[in-house]
N, C-alpha and C positions, 0 to 999 in steps of 0.2 A: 241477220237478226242480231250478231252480236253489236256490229256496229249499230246500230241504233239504241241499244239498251246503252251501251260507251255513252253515246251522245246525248242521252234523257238523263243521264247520270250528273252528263260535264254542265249543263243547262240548268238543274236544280240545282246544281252549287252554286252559281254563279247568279242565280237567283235569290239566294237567301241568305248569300255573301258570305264573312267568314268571322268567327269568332275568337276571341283572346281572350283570356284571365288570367292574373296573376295572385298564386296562391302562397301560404307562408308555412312554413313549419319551428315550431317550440326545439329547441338544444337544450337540456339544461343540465351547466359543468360542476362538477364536484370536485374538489379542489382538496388532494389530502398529503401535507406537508409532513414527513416523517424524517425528525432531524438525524443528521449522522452521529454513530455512537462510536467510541473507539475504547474497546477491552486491551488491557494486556496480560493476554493469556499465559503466557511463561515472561518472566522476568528474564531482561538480560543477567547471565552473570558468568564468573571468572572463578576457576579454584583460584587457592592459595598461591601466590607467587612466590618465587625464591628468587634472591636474587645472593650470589655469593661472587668467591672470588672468579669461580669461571668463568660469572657471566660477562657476557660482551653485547655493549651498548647495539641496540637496534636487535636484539632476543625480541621477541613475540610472544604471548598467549592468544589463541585465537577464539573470538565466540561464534563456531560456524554450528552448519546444520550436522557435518561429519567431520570428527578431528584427524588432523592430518595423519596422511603415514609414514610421515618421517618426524621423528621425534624433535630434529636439532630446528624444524620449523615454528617450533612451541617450546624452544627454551626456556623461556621466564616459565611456565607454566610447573607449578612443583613438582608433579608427575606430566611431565610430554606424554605419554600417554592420552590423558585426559584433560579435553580442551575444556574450553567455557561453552556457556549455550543461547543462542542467538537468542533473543529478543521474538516473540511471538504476538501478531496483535490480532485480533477478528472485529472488524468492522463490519456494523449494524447502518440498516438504512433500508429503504423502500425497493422491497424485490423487484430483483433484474436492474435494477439503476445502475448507470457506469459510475466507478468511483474516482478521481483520481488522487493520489497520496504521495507523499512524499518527505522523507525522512533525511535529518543530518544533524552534526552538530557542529558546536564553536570549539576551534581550536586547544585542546586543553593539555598541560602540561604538569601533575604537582610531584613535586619530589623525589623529581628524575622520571617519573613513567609518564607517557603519555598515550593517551584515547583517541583513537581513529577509527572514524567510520567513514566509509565513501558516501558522498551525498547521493541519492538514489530519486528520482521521479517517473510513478508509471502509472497505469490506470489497471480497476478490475473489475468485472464484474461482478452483482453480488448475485446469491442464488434466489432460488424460489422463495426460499426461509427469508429474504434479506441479508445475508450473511458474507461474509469473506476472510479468508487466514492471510497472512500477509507476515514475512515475518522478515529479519534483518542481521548481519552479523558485524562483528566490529573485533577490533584488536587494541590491546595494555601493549605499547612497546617501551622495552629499557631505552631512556632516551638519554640518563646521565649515570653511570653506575656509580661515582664516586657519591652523589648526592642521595640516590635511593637508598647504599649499604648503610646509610646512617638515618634514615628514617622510617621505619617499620612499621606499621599500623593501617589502619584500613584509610582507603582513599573515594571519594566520590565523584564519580564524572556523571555528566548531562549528554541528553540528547533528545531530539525534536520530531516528536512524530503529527504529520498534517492529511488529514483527508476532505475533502470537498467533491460534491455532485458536480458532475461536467454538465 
């Protein structure tokens, strides 16, 4: 019985042949370009530096996230105790996006000290908020002490911060 129901089945297919259609379906893309934003949330900066007869060319102030624990590391810094404080930035952009950024600067020397920052390049993600901390450290080193003892005053150095969507 079953073969024959198979076979009245295979016969009216083959009968009434076989059918195709091609159907389409609508996508429709929203497109929402949210530019990146870069805050700088804590300023770099550096106490007072001293620079006397003690000091000895290539002394340091350092702007870390934790000042060192040995004081003679942060010589130039008026109190070794207390360093400078790194640079903080928060970048803005469309949540979850990978970022990537990357910070340095030009070579700078004035009046015996000179600003060094390691050139740094890395990617992060941002959060749900769009968000991200990101922050950097850098060093004032005594680079000529006969030329710094004689010129006193505040000094300004640069440096380059870069973020772009990957």
């Amino acid at each position: 019985m079953l073969k024959k129901t198979s076979s009245a089945i295979a016969l009216l297919a083959m009968s009434f042949g076989s059918v195709a259609a091609t159907y389409q379906v609508d996508v429709n893309l929203v497109v929402e370009r949210a530019p990146i934003q870069i805050e700088q949330t804590t300023p770099m900066s550096f106490p007072e530096l001293l620079v006397n007869e003690a000091s000895k060319n290539g002394d340091g102030c350092y702007a870390v996230e934790t000042p060192f624990s040995n004081p003679t590391a942060s010589a130039l810094c008026n109190d070794p105790n207390v360093g400078g404080k790194q640079g903080v930035f928060t970048v803005r952009g469309t949540p979850r996006a990978i970022v990537s950024y990357s910070y340095s600067a030009p070579d700078q020397i004035q009046d015996g000290l000179r600003f060094a920052l390691t050139p740094f390049s890395s990617a992060v993600q941002l959060s749900a908020g769009g968000e991200a901390s990101v922050s950097l450290a850098a060093v004032v080193m005594l680079e000529d002490k006969d030329i710094a003892i004689n010129a006193p005053g505040t000094k300004t150095f640069t440096y380059d911060f870069v973020a772009a969507y990957q």
